[in-house]
ZATISE-593085 format. One record per residue (C-alpha): x, y, z. Coordinates in nm, 4 decimals, m for minus. Each point is the difference from the previous one (the first is absolute). Layout:
<pt X="X" Y="Y" Z="Z"/>
...
// end
This chain:
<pt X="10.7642" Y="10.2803" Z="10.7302"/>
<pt X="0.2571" Y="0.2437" Z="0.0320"/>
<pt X="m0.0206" Y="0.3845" Z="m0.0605"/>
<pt X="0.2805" Y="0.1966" Z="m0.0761"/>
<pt X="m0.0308" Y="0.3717" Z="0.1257"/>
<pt X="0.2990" Y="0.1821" Z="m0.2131"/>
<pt X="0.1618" Y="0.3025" Z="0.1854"/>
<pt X="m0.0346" Y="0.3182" Z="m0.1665"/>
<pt X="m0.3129" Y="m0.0383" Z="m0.1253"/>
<pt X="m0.1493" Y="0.3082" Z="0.1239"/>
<pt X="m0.2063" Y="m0.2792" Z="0.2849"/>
<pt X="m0.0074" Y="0.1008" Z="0.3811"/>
<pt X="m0.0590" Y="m0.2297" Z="0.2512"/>
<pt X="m0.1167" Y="m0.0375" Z="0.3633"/>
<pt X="0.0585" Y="m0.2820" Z="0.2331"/>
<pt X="m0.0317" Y="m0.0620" Z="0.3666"/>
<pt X="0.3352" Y="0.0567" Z="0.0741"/>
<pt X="m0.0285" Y="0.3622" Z="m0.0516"/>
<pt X="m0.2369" Y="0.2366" Z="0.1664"/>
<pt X="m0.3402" Y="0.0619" Z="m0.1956"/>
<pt X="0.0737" Y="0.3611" Z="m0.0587"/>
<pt X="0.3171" Y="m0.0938" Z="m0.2348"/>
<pt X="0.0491" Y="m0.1679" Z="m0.3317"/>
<pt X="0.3066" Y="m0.0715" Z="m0.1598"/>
<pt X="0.1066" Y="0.0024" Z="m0.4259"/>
<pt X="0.0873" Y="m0.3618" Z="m0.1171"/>
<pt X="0.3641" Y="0.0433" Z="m0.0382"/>
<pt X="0.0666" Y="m0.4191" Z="m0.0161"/>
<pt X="m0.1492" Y="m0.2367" Z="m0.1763"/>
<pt X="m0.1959" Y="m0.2599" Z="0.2212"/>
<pt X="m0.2201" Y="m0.3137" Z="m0.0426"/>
<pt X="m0.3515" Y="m0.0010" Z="0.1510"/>
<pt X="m0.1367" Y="m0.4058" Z="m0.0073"/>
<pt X="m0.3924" Y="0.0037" Z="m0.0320"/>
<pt X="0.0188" Y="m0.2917" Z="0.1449"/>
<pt X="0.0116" Y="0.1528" Z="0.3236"/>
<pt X="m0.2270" Y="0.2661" Z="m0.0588"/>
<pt X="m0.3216" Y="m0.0436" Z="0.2092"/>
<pt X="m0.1819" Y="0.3349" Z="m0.1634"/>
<pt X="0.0322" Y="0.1816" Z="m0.2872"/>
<pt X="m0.1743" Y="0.3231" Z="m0.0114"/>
<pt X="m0.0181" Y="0.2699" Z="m0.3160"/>
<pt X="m0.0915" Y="0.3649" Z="0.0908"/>
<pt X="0.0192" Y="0.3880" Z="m0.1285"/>
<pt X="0.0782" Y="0.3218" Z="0.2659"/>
<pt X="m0.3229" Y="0.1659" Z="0.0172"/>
<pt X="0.2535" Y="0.3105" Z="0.1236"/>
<pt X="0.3440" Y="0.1019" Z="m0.0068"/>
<pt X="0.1889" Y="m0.1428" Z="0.2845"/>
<pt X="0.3148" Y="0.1464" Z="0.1493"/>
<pt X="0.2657" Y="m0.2721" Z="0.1150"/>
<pt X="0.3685" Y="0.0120" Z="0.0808"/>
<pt X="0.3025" Y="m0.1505" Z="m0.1029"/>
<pt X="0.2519" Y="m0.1222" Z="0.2705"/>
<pt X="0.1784" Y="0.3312" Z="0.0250"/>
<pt X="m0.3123" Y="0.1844" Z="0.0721"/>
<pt X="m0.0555" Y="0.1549" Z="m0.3361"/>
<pt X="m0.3924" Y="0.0343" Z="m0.1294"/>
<pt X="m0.0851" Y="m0.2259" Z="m0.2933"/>
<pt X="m0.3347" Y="0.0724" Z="m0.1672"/>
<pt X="m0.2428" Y="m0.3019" Z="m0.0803"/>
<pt X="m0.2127" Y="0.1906" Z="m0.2273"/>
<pt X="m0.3748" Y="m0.0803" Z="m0.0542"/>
<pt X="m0.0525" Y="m0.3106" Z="m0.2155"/>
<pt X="0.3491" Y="m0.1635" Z="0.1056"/>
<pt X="m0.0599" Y="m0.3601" Z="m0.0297"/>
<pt X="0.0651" Y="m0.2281" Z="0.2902"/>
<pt X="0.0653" Y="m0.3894" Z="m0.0030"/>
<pt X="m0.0507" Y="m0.1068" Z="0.3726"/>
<pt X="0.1702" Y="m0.3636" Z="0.0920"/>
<pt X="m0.1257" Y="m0.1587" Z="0.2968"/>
<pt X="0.2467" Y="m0.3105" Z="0.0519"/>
<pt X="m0.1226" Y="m0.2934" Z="0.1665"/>
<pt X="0.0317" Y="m0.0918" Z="0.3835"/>
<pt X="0.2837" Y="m0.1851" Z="m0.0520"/>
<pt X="0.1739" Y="0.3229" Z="m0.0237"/>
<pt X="m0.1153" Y="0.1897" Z="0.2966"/>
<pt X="0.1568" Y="0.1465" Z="0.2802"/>
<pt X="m0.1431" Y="m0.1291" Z="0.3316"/>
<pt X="0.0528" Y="0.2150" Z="0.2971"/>
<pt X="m0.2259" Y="0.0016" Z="0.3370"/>
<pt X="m0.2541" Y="0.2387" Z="0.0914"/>
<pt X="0.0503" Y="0.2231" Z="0.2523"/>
<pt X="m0.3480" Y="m0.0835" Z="0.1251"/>
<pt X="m0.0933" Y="m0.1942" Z="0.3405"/>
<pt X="m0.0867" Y="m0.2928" Z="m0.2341"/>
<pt X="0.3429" Y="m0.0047" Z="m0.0831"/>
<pt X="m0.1063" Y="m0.1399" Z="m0.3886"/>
<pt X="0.2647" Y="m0.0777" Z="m0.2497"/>
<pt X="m0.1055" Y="0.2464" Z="m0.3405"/>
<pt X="0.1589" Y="m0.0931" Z="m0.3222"/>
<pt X="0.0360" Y="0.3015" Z="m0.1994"/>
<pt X="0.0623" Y="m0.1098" Z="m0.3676"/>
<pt X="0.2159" Y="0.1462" Z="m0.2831"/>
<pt X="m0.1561" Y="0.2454" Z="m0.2316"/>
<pt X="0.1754" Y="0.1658" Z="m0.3458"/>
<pt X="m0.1552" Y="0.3082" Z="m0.1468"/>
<pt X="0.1221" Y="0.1098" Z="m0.3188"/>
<pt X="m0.1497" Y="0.3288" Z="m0.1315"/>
<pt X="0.0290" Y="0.0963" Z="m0.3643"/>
<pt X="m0.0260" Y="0.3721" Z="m0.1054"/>
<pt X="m0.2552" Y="0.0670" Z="m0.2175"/>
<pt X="0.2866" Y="0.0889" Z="m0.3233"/>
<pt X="0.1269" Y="m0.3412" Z="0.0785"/>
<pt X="m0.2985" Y="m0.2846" Z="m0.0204"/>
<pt X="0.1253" Y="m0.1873" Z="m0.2063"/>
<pt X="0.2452" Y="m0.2002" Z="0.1900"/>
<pt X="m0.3521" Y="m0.0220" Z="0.2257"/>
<pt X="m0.1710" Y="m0.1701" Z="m0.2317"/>
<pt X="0.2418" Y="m0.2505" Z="m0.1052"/>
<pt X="0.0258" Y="m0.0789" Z="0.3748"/>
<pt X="m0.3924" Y="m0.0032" Z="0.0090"/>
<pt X="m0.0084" Y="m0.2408" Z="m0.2838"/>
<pt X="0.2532" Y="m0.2548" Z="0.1449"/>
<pt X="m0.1778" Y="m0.0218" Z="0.2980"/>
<pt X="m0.3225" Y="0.0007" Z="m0.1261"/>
<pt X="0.1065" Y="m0.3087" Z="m0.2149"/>
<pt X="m0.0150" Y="m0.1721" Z="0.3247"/>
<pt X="m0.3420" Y="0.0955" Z="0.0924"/>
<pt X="m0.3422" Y="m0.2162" Z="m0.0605"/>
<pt X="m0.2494" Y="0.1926" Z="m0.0426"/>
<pt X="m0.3411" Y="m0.1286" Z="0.0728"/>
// end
């Protein structure tokens, strides 16, 4: 299953091809497949967080911004060596956050709901 992420919804995301400290406004739309998800994980800031766009300007992530974290599977991982004696190969896989302002939930909880539809719970 397929989800469409529209642009200009108000959504930020994060991804590993961007440093940690940086998000970036949705300004395309772009399909996520949940098929390829390996973890899905729902959570609230406990505080505001301070991140930056790519130009270096301050966004606020206030307290209660809800975040969608999308751990993709290992098919999708980056494998690169460690710099250790062992010299071990460490696959490093694909992650999306999405973080929803707390005026702006309900595009959350639709997402929620469509991926929850995939979920047994037991």
């Amino acid at each position: 299953m397929f989800i469409k992420i529209k642009k200009n919804s108000g959504i930020f995301m994060q991804h590993n091809g961007i440093d940690k400290r940086h998000i970036v406004p949705v300004t395309s739309n772009f399909l996520l497949n949940l098929d390829q998800v390996a973890e899905a994980s729902f959570y609230t800031l406990k505080e505001t967080k301070i991140r930056y766009d790519l130009d270096q300007r301050p966004i606020e992530l206030p307290m209660h911004t809800a975040v969608v974290h999308l751990q993709m599977s290992y098919l999708y991982a980056l494998s690169h060596d460690d710099q250790s004696k062992h010299h071990n190969q460490v696959a490093e896989r694909q992650y999306y956050k999405l973080f929803f302002r707390p005026e702006n939930l309900e595009p959350y909880q639709e997402l929620r709901t469509a991926i929850e539809t995939q979920v047994a719970n037991l």
